[in-house]
N, C-alpha and C positions, 0 to 999 in steps of 0.2 A: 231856724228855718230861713231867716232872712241872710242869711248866708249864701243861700243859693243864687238869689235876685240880686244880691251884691256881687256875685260872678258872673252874671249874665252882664250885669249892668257893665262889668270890666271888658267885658268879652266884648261888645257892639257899642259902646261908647268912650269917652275921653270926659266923662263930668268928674268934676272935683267931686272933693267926698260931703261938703255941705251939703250941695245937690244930690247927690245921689242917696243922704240920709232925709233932705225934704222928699223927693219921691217914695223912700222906702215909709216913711209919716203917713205919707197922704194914702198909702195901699192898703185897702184890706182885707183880713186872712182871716179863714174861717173853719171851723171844722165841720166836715159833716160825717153821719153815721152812715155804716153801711148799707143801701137799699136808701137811699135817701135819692129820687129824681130832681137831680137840676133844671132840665127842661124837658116839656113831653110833647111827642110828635102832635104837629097841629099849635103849639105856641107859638108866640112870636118871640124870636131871642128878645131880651133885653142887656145880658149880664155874656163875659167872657171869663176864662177860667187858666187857672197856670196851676199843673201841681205842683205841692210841695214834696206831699206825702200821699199814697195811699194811691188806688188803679180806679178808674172809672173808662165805664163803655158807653161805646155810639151805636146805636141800632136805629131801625126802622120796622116797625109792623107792616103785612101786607094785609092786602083785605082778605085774606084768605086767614088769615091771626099769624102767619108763621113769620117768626122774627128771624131779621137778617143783620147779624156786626158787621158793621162797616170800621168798628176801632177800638182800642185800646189805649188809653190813657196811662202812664202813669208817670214818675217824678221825673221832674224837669221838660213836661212838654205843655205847650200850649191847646189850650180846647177854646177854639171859636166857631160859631157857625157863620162862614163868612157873610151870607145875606144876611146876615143881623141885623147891618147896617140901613138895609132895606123899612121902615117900618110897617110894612103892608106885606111881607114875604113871611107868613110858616114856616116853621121846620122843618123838615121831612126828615128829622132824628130825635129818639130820645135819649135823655144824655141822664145815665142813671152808677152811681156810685157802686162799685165792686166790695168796696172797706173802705173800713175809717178811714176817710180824707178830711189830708189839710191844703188848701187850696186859699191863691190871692182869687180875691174876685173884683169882676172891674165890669163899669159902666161904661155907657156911649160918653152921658154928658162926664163923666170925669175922667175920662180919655183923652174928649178932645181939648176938657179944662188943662190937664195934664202935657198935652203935646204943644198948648202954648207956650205955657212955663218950662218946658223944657225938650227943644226943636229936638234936641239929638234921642229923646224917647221915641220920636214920630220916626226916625230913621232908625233907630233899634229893631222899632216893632214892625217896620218895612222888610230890615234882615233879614228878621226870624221868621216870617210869610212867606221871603221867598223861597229860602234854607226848605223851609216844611214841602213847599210850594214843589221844589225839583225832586226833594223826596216822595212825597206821594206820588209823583209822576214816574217816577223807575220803581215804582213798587208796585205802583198801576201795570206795569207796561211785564215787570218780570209775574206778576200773579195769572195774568193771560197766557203768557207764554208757556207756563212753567204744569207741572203734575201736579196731582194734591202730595206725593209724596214728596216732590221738590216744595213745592211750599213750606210743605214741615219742616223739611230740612232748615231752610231758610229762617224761618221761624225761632227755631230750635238754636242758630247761629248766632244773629242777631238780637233774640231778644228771651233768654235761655230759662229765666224765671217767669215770666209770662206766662207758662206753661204748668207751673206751680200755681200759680194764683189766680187765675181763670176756671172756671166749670169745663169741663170738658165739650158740652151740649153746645157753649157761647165759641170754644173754641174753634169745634169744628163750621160752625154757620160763620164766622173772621176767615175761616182758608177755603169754604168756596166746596163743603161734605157732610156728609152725613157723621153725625157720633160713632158711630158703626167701624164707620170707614178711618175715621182716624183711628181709632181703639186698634184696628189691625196696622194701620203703617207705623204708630208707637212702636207698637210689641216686634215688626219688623225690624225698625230702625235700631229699637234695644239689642234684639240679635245680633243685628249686625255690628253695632260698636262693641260688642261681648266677646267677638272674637277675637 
């Protein structure tokens, strides 16, 4: 599993491999079961999250009880709630596991322990925020634009087992429908590539 943070680590850094095996030391990775809540709307983050293995979802309750995904987690991306950092800011997500996940789990204080000992983490972890950062933004910007059927499509394109591993119910409240409503642009879309 540490194979993967040792590619990242290649990817957005120049640390020798001493360094780069005390940071992989100092990290840690943890498993949890499926339906296991990492944080629940109304916490205050404390902890940030990298997968290794396994899909975990971002939601919000409304007062009304009906839940809305806002994400999809799963290997090789990062889960933060950026006001984390805030310690008086809520969450306005719950952050609850799909499947067995293996995930690095990371603190404030051992972050910022962490970014003393080694400045080029601080700038890794700048990166990969902004990277995330311009992608939510053109995902943002094509999801308004776009059909629910464009969505699927997109979906479908990008991110093609997603769609395997996900409930259908959580699917469709991620693309902005009803279950209903995807269940027919599926079986559309299936026609279509059948021909």
């Amino acid at each position: 599993m540490k194979d993967i943070l040792l590619k990242y680590l290649d990817q957005y850094t120049s640390l020798h491999e001493q360094q780069k095996q005390e940071i992989l030391d100092e990290l840690q990775i943890a498993a949890y079961k499926k339906g296991t809540v990492l944080l629940r709307q109304g916490e205050i983050p404390a902890k940030c999250y990298f997968v290794l293995q396994g899909c975990v979802r971002q939601y919000s309750i409304h007062p009304d009880g009906k839940e809305a995904t806002s994400q999809f987690y799963t290997e090789e991306q990062a889960i933060a709630i950026f006001h984390s950092h805030k310690q008086d800011k809520a969450s306005e997500y719950t952050i609850q596991c799909l499947e067995d996940s293996v995930l690095v789990v990371g603190d404030l204080a051992l972050e910022m322990d962490m970014y003393k000992k080694h400045d080029q983490l601080a700038l890794m972890t700048r990166k990969m925020i902004e990277e995330r950062f311009g992608q939510m933004q053109a995902e943002y910007a094509a999801f308004i634009a776009s059909t629910p059927e464009e969505r699927f499509k997109s979906l479908l394109h990008k991110q093609p087992r997603l769609i395997e591993r996900v409930p259908q119910h959580q699917l469709a409240s991620y693309l902005g429908m009803t279950p209903e409503s995807l269940s027919r642009i599926k079986k559309r879309v299936q026609q279509e590539s059948g021909k």
